[in-house]
N, C-alpha and C positions, 0 to 999 in steps of 0.2 A: 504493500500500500504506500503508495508514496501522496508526503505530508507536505503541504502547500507554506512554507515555512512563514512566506510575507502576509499571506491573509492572515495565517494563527496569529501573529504579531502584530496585526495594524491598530494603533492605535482610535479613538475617536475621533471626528475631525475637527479640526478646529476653526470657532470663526475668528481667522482674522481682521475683518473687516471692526468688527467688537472695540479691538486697542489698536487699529491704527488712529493717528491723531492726524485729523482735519486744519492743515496752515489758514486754509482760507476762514475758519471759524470764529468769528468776535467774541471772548470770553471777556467778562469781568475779572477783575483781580479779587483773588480769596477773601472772601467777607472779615474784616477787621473785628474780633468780638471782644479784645481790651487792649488799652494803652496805655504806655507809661509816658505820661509826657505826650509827645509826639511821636514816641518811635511803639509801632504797633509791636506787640509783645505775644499775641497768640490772634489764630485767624479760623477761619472755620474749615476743618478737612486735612487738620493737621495736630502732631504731638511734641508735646515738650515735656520737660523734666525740672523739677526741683530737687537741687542735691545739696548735700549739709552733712556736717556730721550727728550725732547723739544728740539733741538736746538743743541744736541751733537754732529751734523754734522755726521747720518747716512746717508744722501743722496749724500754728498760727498764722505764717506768711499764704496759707492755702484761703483762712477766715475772713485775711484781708481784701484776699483777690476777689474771692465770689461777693465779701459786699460791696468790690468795686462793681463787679460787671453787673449787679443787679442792683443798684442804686443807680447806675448810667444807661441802664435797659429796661424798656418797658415791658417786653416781652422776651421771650429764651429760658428756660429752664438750666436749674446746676443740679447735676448730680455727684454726688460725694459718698466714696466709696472706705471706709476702715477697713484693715483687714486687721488689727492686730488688740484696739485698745478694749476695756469692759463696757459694759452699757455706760457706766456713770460717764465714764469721761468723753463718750461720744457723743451723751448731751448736754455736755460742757461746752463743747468743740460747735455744736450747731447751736446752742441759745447764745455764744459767743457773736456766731455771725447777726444774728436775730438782735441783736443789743448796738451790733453797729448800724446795723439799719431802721433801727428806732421802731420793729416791730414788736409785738409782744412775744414774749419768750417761750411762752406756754402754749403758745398757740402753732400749726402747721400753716405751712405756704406753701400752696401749689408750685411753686417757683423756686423750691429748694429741696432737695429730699436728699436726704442722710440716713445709709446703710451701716448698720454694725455686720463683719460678716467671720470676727473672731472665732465661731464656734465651728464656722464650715471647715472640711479638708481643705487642701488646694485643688484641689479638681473642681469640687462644690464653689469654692470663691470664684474660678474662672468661669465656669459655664453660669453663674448668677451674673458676674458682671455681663458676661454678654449677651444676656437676654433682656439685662435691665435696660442695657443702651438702648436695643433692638426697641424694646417697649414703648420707652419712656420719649424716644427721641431729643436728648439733652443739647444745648446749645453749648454745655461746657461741663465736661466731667474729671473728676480729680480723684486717681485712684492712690490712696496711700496705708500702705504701701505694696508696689508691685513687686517684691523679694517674694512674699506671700503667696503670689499664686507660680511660682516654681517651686521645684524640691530642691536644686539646685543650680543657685546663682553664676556657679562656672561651667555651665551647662551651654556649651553652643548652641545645641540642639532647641531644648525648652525655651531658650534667649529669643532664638530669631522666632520660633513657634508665637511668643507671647505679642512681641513687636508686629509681626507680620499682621497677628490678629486684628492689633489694636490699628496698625496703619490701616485694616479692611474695615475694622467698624467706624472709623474716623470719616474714613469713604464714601462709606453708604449712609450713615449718617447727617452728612455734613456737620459733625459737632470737632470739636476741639478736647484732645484726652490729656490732661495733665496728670504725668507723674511722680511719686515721691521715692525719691532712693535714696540711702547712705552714700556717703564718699568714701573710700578706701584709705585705712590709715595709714596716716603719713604720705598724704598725697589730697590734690583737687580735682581727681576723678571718679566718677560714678563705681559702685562698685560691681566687679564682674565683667565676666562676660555679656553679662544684661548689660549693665552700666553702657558698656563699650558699643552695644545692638543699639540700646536707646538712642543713645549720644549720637552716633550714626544716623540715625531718623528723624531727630527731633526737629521742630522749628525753633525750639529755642530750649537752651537748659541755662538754668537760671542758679546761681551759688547762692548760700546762703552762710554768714558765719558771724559764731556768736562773738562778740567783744566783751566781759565782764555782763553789761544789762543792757547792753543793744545788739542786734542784729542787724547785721549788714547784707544787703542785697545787692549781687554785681552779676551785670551777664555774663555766664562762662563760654556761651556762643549764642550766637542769634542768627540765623537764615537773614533777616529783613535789619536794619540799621541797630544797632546796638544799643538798650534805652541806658539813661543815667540813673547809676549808683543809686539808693535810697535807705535809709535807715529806719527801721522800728525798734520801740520798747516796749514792755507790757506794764501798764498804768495800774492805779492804784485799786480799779475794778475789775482786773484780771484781762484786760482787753487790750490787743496791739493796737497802738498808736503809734502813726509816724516821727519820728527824733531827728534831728539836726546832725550831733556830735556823734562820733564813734569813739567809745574808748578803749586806748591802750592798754595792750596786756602788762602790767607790770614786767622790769628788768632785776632780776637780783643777780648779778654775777657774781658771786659768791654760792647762791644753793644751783646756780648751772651748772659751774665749775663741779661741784660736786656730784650732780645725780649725770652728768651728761656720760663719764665715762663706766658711771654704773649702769645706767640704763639705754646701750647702743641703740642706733633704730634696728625695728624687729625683734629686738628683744624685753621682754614683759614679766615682771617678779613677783610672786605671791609676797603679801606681806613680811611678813617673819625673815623669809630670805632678805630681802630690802633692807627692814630694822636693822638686822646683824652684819651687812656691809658696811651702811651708814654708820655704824658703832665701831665696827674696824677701823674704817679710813678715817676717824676723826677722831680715834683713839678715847671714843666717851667710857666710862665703866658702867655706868646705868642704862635699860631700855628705853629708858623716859628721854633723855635728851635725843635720842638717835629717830623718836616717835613726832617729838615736836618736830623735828626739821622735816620730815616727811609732811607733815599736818604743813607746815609753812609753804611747801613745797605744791601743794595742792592748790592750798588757799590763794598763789601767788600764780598760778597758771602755768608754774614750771615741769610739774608731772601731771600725770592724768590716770584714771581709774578705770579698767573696763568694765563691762556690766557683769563680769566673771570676778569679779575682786582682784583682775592683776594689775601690776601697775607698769606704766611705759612716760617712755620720756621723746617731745617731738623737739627736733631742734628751732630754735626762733630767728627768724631774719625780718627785722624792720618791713624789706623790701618782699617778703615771702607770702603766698598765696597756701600756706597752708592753715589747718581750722585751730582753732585754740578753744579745744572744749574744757570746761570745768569740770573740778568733783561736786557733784548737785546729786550727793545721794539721796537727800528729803525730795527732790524733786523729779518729778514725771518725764517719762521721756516719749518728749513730742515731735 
């Protein structure tokens, strides 16, 4: 029996007519749906990224946005997607917005809606966001965080899987998909292989980094003209407000000196180890002195604490783009 090799294999046909693009065609330019200043900043049918490290107050900077673009629009829906925090603080995070917009806090707005989707797997958080898009038809959606729906972040594979998806729902949508990622320590780039998929796609990914009690926001790229710097704090009712000054991280060259050649980059100390170096090389006889200069060490922006209780040390250049997270173990990380 002889086997027709090219029909067994032909695949289905394809229309190309579908993606060839039409020169003669008058298109509009991408619908603008916020901006900073004058430099548009996300547009509709496209994705960007907010990156920060721990604690830089990207889920604040996300509060600020959607009560920009819905205090400047009449109509458009925001959809806002948690994948990680409990109920409480997800409607912290949406009476938050609700309070910049002079709405009542108690009350729902057809024109915002806020998922908690902490309890789902990752496969459940993926196929929820994309049915909510599908659904909802959002004019501007902000998933934080997309780590949450891979298993893993150095995953080529699930990277471009996740991106591709969200460049197809951004598509058919016409909405705009804001995303939340970490930056890789000791560095100001996204993390992972996703980080790296993202960044590649994005229309704009936007930095974010904490100063002591301001956040600073600078574009790390932007497709369309680059907007100006901007600074927030969080005011006395728990609510970001825009700030003027950025402040500096304190310089103590004195506890550099000391924790810089204890703590090389990449490498990270459980307490105790730390203590009893620190107590070596300074020759103390008590725990207690070797404890303070740690604690000062923290308090001053010169070491830092992972969410694993190690400790690392990032080196500081005036002129350097790298994050200066704090030890804020009383505090949330947003």
């Amino acid at each position: 029996m002889i086997v027709d090799i090219e029909k067994t294999t032909r695949q289905p046909e394809i229309d190309y007519d579908k993606f060839l693009i039409d020169l003669s065609e008058d298109l509009p330019e991408p619908l603008p749906l916020l901006s900073i200043g004058d430099k548009t900043l996300f547009t509709a049918g496209n994705l960007s990224a907010i990156v920060g490290a721990a604690k830089s107050r990207k889920s604040f900077l996300c509060g600020l946005l959607m009560s920009k673009f819905l205090s400047e629009n009449e109509t458009g829906t925001v959809v806002y997607f948690d994948t990680e925090q409990s109920l409480h603080y997800v409607l912290k995070a949406g009476r938050r917005v609700h309070k910049l917009l002079d709405w009542d806090e108690y009350l729902n707005n057809e024109r915002l809606k806020i998922f908690k989707l902490r309890e789902l797997s990752t496969t459940e958080r993926l196929n929820f966001i994309k049915g909510a898009v599908n659904h909802f038809h959002p004019a501007l959606c902000f998933v934080d965080g997309i780590v949450d729906l891979v298993l893993d972040f150095n995953s080529l594979s699930e990277s471009t899987m996740i991106v591709d998806l969200f460049l197809k729902l951004s598509e058919i949508n016409n909405c705009h998909i804001c995303s939340i990622i970490h930056m890789n320590m000791g560095s100001s780039k996204a993390r992972g292989h996703l980080g790296t998929q993202l960044t590649n796609k994005c229309e704009s990914i936007i930095q974010v980094k904490k100063n002591n009690d301001v956040s600073e926001v600078t574009p790390g790229f932007c497709r369309n003209q680059d907007f100006e710097s901007f600074n927030f704090r969080i005011n006395s009712e728990g609510l970001p407000e825009y700030c003027d000054e950025v402040l500096k991280p304190k310089v103590n060259s004195k506890l550099r000196a000391l924790f810089e050649p204890l703590l090389p980059l990449n490498v990270s100390l459980e307490f105790n180890i730390l203590r009893d170096k620190v107590k070596d090389v300074c020759n103390l006889k008590s725990n207690r002195g070797a404890e303070l200069k740690i604690k000062k060490g923290l308090e001053e922006g010169i070491i830092f604490k992972n969410s694993l209780g190690y400790y690392y040390y990032i080196p500081f250049s005036s002129d350097s783009d790298l994050p200066f997270p704090e030890n804020t173990d009383n505090e949330l990380t947003f």
